[in-house]
C-alpha positions, 0 to 999 in steps of 0.5 A: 670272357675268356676261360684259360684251360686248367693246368693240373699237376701230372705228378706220380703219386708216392707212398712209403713202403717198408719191409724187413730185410736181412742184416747183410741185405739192409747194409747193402742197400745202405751203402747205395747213393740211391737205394729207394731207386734201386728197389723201385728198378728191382721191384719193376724188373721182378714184373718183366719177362723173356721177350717171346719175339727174341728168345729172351735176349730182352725182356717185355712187361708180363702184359705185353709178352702175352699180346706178343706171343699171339701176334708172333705165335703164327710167324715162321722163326729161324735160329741164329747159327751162333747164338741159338737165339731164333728170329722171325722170318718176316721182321728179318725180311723187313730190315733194310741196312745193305748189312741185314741184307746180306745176312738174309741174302745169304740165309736164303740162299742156303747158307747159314743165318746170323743174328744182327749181334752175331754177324760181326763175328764171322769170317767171310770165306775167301773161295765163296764169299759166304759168312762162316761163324770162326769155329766152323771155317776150316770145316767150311773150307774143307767142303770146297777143297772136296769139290762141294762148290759151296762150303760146309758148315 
């Protein structure tokens, strides 16, 4: 006799919640198409904090910040010349479109790094080739024409 295996239904349990809120909170929520998935989203993001690993460009659940800055607290991070935000070193090197290349190239050869959002807001420099972020390219410029070979800033 064959015995077919049980399905069972995999559904989210639900429960109500209610909670008091002000007159111009309740008439907020009222006018959304789809105000329990809007507090649900609220609710979840309240439980969501920086991410350690990008400097809070994105955010990771509480649980999960924690294992992260263990894993990442012994890694070497580099800031982001235009953004500020600091990256680390080995997750940078293990990237390998010819783009992220030549931002790592360039940092490892003294030049300035730039995060992979902020690298398409620089400027190549005509004497050197070098990525400059727009604010710093006349500095940059002046290094060369002061017979510094590279650039400055």
């Amino acid at each position: 006799m064959n015995q077919r295996p049980r399905t069972t239904d995999v559904k989210a349990k639900h429960r109500v919640v209610t909670f008091k809120v002000e007159e111009d909170v309740a008439a907020f929520l009222d006018g959304m198409p789809n105000k329990s998935e809007f507090i649900r989203k609220a609710l979840l993001s309240a439980f969501m904090e920086p991410c350690p690993v990008c400097n809070g460009k994105g955010s990771v659940p509480r649980s999960l910040r924690h294992d992260l800055e263990a894993v990442f607290k012994k890694q070497e991070f580099i800031p982001c010349n235009f953004c500020g935000y600091e990256f680390p070193l080995e997750t940078e090197k293990q990237l390998d479109s010819a783009i992220d290349k030549v931002r790592l190239a360039q940092y490892l050869h003294g030049g300035d790094f730039y995060c992979n959002d902020c690298f398409s807001r620089t400027q190549t420099c005509d004497d050197c080739g070098e990525h400059v972020a727009e604010p710093r390219m006349q500095k940059h410029k002046r290094g060369h024409r002061n017979g510094r070979g590279r650039g400055e800033g």
